[in-house]
C-alpha positions as CSV (number, residue, x, y, z in Angstrom):
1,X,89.8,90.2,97.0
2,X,93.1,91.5,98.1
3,X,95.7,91.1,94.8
4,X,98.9,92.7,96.2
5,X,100.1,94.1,92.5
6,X,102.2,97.2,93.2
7,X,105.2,97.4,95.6
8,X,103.4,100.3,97.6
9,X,106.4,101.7,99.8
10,X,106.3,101.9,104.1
11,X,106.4,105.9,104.3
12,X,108.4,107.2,107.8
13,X,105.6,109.7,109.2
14,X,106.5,112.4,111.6
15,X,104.3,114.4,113.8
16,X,105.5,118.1,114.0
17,X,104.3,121.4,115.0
18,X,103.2,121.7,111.4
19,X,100.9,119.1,111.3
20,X,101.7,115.5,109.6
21,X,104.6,115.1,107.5
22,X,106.0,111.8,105.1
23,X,109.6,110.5,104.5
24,X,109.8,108.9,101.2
25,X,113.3,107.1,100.3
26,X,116.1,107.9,103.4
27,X,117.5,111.6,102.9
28,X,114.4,113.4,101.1
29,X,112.4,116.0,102.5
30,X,109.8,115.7,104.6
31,X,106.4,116.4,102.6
32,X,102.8,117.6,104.8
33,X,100.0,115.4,104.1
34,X,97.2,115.4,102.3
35,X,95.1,115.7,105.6
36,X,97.3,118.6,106.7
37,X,97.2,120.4,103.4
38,X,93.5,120.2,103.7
39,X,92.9,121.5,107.2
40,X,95.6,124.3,107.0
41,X,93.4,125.9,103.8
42,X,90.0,125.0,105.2
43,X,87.2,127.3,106.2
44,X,86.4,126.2,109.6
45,X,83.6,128.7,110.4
46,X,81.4,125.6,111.0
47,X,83.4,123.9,113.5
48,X,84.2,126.9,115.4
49,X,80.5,128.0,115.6
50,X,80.1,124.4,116.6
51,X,82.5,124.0,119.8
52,X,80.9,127.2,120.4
53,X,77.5,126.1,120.4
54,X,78.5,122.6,122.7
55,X,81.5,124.0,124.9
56,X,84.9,122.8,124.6
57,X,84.6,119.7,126.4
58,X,81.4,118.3,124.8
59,X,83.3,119.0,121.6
60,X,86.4,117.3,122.3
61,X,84.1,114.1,124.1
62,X,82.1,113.9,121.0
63,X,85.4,114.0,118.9
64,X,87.2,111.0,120.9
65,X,84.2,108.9,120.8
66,X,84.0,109.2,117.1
67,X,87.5,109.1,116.6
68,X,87.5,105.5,118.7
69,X,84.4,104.5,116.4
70,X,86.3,105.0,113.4
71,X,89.7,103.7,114.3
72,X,87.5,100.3,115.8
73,X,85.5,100.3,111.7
74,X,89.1,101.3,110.1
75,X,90.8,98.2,111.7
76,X,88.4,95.7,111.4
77,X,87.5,96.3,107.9
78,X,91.5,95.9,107.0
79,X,91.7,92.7,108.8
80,X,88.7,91.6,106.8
81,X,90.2,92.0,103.4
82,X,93.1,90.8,104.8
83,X,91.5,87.3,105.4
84,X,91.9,87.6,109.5
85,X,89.5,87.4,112.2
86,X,88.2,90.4,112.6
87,X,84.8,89.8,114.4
88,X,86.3,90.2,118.2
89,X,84.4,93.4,119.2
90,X,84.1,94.1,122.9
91,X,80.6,94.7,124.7
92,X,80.9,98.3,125.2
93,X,78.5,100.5,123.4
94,X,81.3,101.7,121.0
95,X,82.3,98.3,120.2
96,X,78.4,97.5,119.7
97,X,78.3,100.2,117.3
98,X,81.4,99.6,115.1
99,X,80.7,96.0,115.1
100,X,77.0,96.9,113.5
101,X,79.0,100.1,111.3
102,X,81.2,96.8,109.9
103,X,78.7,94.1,109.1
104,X,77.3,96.9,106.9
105,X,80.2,98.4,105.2
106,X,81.2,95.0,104.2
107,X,77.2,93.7,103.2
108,X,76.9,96.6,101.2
109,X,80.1,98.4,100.1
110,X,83.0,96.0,99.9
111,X,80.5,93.7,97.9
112,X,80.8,96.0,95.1
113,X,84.7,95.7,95.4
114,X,85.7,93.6,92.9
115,X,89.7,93.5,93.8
116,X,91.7,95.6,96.2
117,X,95.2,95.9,95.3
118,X,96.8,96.8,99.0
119,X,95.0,98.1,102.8
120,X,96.3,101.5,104.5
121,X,98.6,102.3,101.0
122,X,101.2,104.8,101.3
123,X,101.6,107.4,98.4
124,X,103.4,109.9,97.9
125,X,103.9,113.0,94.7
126,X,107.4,113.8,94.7
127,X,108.8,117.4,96.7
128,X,104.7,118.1,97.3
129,X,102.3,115.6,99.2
130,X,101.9,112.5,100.8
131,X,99.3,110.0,102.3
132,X,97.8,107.0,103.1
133,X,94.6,106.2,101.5
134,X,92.5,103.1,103.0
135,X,92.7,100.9,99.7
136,X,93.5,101.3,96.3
137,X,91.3,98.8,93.5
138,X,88.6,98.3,91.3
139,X,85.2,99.2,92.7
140,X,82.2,98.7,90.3
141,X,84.5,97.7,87.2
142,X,87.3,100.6,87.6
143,X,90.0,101.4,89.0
144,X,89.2,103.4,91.9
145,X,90.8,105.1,94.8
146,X,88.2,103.8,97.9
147,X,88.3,105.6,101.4
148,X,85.7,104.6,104.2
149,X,84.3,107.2,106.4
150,X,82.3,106.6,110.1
151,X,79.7,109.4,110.4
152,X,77.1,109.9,113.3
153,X,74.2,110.3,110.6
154,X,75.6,110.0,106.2
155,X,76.4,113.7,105.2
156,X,74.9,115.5,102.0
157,X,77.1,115.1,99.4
158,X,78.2,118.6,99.1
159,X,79.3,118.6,102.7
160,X,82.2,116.2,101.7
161,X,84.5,118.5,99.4
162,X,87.4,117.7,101.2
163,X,86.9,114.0,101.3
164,X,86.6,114.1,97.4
165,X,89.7,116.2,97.7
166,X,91.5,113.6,99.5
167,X,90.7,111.1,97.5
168,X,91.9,112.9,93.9
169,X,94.6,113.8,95.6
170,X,96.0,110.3,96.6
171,X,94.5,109.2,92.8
172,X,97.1,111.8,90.9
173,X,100.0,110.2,93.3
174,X,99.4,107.0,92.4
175,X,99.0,107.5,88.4
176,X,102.6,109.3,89.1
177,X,104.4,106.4,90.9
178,X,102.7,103.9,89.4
179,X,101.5,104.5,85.7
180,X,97.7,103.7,86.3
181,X,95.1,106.0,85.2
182,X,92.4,105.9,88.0
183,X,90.0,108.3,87.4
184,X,87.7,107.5,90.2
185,X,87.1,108.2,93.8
186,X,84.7,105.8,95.9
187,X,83.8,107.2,99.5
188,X,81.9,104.6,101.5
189,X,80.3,105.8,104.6
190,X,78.4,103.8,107.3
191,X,76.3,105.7,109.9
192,X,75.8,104.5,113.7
193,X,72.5,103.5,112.3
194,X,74.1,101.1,109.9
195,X,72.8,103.0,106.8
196,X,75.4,102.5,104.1
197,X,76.2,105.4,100.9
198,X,78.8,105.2,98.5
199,X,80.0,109.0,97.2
200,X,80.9,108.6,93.7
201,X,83.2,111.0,91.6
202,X,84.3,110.0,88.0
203,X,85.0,111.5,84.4
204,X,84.2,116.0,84.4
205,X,83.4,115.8,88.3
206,X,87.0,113.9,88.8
207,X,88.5,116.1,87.1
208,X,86.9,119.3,88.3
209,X,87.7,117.8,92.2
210,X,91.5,117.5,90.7
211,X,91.7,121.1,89.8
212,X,90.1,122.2,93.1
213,X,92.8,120.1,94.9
214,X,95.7,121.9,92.8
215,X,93.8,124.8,93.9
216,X,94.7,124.0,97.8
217,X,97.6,123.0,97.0
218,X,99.0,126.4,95.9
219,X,97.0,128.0,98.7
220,X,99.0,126.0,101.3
221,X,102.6,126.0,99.8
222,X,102.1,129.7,99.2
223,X,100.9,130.7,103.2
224,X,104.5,128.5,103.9
């Protein structure tokens, strides 16, 4: 599965007061994120009416134990592609869940991978963004950029603008260094009930998704 056929660079990430910045090649500037151009122009009216609704600490214990889920998924699924052992969950209830969250993003959404071409790929436009997407390949016959996504119960697909975002973001970065035309975004997402969904955007939708990130783009650099 894994067919290692760019030289994808190890980006130097630095955690600032700003939010998540890259370091390209020694001596450039530092660059934000895709993830911290994306929450700096969000509308977060939902999530603030949500800690409201829970309290603070409820908020932040529900965050933790879905960011542990995720991270638990995230690693085991690149040790996976990676031809390791990756089936050496603990006992815990978290560990329970991520190990059923795997067996299903691999039963029914890496099955439809037919090559990756690298695991946690850094990528980065030149003087504007950088990121690392999960993998970069060819999902369902094209070249696709394919992020996976932990969620307590799989969202509606307009709830996921910003994922879409994310993913045409790190698609234009890689047709830049790279040459390649991907035109696709795959978002897999696995639920703590093990239900699988695959968030397709291709063709118009890609491109309207490309113009809406260009969109936040501007927003952010012009706030700075």
């Amino acid at each position: 599965m894994l067919v290692e056929k760019f030289p994808y660079p190890k980006l130097k990430r630095l955690q600032t007061e700003l939010g998540r910045l890259y370091v390209g090649n020694e001596g450039d500037e530092p660059v934000p994120s895709v993830t911290t151009i994306l929450d700096s122009t969000a509308d977060k009216t939902h999530l603030i009416e949500w800690k409201k609704r829970v309290g603070e600490e409820e908020a932040n214990r529900q965050s933790q134990q879905a960011a542990g889920l995720g991270t638990k998924v995230h690693n085991a699924i690149e040790k996976y592609v990676k031809g390791q052992e990756w089936d050496n969950f603990g006992n815990n209830l978290v560990s329970i869940l991520a190990r059923k969250m795997t067996l299903s993003m691999i039963e029914q959404g890496l099955s439809k991978v037919n090559e990756l071409w690298g695991v946690e790929v850094g990528l980065l436009a030149q003087g504007l963004y950088a990121g690392t997407t999960d993998s970069v390949g060819i999902y369902e016959g094209a070249e696709s950029i394919i992020d996976y996504k932990t969620s307590k119960k799989l969202k509606k697909r307009e709830w996921i603008e910003d994922y879409f975002l994310q993913g045409c973001a790190y698609a234009l970065a890689h047709n830049e260094m790279y040459g390649t035309n991907i035109r696709k975004v795959a978002i897999l997402m696995v639920d703590r009930d093990a239900k699988f969904g695959d968030y397709i955007i291709e063709g118009n939708e890609f491109d309207y998704y490309c113009d809406r990130w260009a969109q936040r783009l501007e927003d952010y650099y012009r706030s700075k």
